[in-house]
Backbone as numpy.savetxt, mean C-alpha at the origin, in Angstrom:
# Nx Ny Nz CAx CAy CAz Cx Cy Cz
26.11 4.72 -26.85 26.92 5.69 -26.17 26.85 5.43 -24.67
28.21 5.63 -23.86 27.91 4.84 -22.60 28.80 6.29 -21.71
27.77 6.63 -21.16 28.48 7.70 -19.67 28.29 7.40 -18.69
29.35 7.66 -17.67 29.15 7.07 -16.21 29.68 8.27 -15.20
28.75 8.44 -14.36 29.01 9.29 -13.26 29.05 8.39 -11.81
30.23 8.97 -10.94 30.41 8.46 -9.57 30.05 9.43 -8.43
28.83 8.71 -7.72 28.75 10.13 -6.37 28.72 9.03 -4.99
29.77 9.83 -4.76 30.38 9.25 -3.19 29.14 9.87 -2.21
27.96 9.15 -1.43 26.85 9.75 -0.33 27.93 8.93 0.80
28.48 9.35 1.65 28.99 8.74 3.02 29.98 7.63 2.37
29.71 6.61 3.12 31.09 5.62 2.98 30.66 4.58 1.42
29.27 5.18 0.85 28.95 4.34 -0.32 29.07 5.25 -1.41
29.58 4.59 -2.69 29.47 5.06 -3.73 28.63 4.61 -4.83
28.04 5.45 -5.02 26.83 5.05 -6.41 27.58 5.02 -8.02
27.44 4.04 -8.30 27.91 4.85 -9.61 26.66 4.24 -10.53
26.62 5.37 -11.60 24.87 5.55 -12.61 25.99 5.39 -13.99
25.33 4.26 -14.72 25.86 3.66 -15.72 24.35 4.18 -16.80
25.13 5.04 -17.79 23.85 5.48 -18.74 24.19 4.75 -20.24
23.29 3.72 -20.77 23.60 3.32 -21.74 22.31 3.65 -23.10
22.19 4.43 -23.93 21.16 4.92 -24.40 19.92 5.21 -23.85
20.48 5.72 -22.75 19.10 6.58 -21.52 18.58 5.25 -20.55
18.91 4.26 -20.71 19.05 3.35 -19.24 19.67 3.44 -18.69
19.08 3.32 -17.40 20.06 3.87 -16.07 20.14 2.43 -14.91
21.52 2.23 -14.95 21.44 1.27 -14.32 22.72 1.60 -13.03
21.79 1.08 -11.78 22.68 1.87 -10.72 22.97 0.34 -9.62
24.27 0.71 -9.95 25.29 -0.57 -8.83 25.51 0.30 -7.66
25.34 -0.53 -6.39 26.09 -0.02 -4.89 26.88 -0.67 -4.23
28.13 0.14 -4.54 28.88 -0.58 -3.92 29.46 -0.43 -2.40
29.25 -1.46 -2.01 29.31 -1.74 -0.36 28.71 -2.66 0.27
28.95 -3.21 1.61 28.42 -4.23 2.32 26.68 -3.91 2.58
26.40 -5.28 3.13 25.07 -5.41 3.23 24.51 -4.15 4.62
23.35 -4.11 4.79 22.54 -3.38 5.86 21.41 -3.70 5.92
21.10 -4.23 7.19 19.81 -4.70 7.85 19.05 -3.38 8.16
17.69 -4.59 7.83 16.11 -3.62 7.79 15.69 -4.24 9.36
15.38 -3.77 10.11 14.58 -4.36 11.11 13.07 -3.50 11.27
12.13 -4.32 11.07 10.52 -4.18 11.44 10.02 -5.23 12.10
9.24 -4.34 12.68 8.19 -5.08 13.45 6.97 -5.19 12.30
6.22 -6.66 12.34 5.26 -6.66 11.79 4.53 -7.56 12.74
2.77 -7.89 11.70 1.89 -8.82 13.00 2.44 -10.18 12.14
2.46 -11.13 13.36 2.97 -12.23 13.20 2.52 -13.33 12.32
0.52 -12.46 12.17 0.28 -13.70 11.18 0.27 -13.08 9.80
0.77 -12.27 9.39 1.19 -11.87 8.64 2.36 -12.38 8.01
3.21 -12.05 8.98 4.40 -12.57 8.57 4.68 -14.34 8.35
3.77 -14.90 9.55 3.64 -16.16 9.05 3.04 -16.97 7.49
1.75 -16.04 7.34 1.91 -15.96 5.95 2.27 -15.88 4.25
2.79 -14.74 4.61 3.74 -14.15 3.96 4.94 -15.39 3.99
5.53 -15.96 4.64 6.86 -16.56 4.71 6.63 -18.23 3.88
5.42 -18.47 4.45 4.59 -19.40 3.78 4.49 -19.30 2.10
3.77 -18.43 1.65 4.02 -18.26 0.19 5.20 -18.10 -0.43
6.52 -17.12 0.32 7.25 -17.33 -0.18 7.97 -18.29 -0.38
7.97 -19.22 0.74 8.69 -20.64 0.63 7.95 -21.15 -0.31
6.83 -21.20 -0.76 6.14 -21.92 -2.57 6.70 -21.21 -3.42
7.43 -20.10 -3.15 7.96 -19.16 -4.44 9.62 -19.19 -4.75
10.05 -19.97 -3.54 11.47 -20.79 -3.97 11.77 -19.31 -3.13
11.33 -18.49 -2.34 12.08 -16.98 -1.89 12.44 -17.33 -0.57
12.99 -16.77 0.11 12.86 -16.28 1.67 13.21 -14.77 1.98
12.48 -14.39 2.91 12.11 -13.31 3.51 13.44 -12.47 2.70
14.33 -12.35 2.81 15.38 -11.42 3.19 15.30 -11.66 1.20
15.21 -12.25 0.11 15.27 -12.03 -0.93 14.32 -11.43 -1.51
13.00 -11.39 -0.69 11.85 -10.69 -1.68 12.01 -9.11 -0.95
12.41 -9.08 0.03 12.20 -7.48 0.81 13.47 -6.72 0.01
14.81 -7.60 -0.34 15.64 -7.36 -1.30 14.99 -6.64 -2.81
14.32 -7.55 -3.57 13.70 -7.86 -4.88 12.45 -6.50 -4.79
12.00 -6.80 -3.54 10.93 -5.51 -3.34 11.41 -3.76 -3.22
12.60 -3.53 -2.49 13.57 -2.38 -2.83 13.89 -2.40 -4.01
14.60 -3.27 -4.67 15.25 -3.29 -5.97 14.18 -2.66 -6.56
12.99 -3.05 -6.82 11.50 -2.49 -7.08 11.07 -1.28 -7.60
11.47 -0.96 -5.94 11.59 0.73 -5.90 12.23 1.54 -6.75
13.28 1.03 -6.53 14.58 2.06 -7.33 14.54 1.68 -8.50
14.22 0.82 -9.07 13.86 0.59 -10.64 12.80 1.38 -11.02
11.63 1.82 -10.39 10.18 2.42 -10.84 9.96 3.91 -10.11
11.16 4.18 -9.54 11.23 5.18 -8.40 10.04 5.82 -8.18
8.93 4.69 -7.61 8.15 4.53 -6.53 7.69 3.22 -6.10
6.33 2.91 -5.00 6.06 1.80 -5.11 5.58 0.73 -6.24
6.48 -0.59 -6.21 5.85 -1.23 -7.35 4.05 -1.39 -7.44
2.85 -1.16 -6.39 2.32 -0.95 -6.21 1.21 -0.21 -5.99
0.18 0.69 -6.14 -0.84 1.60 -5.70 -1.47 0.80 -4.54
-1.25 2.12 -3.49 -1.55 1.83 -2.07 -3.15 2.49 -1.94
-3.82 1.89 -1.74 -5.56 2.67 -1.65 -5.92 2.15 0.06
-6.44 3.65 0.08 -7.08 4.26 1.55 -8.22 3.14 1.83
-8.29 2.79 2.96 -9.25 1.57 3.38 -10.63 2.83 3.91
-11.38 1.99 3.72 -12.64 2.90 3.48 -13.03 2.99 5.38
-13.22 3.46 5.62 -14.40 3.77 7.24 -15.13 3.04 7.20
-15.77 2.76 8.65 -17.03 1.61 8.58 -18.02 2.47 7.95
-18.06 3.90 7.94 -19.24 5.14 7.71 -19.24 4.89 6.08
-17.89 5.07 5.43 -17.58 4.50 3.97 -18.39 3.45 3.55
-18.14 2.32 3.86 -18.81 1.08 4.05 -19.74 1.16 4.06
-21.05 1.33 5.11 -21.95 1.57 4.95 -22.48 2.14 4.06
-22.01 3.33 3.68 -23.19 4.28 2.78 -22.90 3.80 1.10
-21.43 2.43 0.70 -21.52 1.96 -0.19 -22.24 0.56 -0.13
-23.17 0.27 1.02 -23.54 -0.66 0.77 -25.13 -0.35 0.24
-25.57 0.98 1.18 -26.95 1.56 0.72 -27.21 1.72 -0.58
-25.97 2.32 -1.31 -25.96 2.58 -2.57 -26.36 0.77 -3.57
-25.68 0.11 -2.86 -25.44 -0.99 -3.75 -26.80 -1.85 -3.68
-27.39 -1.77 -2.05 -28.85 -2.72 -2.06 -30.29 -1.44 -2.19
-29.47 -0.32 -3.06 -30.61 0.60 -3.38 -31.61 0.63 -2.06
-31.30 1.20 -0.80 -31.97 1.66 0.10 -32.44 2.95 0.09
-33.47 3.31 0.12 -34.24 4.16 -0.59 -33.71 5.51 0.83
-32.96 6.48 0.12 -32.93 7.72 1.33 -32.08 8.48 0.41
-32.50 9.69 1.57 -32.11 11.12 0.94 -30.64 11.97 0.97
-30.29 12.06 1.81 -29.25 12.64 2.42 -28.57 12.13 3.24
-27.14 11.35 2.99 -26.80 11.05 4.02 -25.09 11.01 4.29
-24.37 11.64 5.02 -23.38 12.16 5.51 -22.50 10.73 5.91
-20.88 11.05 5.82 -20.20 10.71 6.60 -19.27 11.44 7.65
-19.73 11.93 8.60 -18.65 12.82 9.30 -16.91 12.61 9.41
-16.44 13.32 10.01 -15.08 13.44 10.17 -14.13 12.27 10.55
-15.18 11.96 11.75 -14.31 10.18 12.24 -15.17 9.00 11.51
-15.38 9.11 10.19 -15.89 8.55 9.84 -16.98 7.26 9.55
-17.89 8.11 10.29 -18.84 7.43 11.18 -20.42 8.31 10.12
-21.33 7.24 9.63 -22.28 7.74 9.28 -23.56 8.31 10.15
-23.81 9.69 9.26 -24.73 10.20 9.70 -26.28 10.39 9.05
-27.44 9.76 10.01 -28.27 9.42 9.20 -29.88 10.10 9.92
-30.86 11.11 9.36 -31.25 11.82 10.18 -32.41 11.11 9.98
-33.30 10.44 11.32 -34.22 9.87 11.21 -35.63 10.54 10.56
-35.57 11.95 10.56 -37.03 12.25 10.17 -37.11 12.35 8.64
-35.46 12.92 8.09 -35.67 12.96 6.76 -35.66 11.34 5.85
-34.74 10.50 6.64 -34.88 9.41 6.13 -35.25 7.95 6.69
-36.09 7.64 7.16 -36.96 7.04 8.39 -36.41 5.96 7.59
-36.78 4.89 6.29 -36.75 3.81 6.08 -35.29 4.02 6.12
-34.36 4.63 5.82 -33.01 4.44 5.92 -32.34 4.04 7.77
-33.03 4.76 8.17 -32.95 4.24 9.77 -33.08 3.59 10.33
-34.28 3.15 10.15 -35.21 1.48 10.13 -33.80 0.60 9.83
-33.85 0.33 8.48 -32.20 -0.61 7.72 -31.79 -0.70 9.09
-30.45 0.96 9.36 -29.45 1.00 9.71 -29.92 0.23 11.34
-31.16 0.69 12.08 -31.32 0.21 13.60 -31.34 -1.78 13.30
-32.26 -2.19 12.29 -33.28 -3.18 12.58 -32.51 -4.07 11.64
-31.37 -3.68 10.56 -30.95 -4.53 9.63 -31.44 -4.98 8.82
């Protein structure tokens, strides 16, 4: 069974092609540039692999929207980069440094109280 709805947003029209509950959506209209700034060795990077991937820039940032709107969200999970305070107190955990209580404050910066946890201090001053 095949239904199709047309919605005119501004000078583009969408039209949503439903073919047993797949939804497949054509736009019709001319192209439109993305402009970003990114860091350069990044992008130098990045441009690098894609040229091993037979891509260039303007087809994967293409392929990467397309992405979107196919999964309507990122093709991706984006995870929070940890604090150096983060960091730290997963490294205590990991080389079992022997202490009691120990905080990461707000700007995420660890807090470590020398009397309750002296050998933990020791570590953190002396390494």
């Amino acid at each position: 069974m095949k239904s199709e709805k047309r919605v005119r947003l501004g000078v583009e029209t969408i039209v949503i092609t439903c073919y047993n509950c797949y939804k497949v959506v054509t736009m019709a209209n001319g192209k439109s540039n993305v402009n970003v700034k990114i860091d350069t060795g990044v992008k130098e990077r990045a441009t690098y692999l894609l040229e091993r991937m037979g891509l260039d820039q303007t087809t994967a940032i293409d392929i990467f929207y397309r992405q979107i709107i196919a999964e309507r969200r990122l093709p991706f999970q984006p995870i929070v980069a940890q604090t150096d305070g983060e960091q730290a107190l997963d490294i205590i955990k990991r080389k079992n440094i022997p202490h009691k209580a120990v905080e990461v404050n707000s700007e995420g910066c660890i807090i470590i109280d020398k009397d309750k946890d002296p050998e933990l201090y020791d570590w953190a001053m002396n390494g």
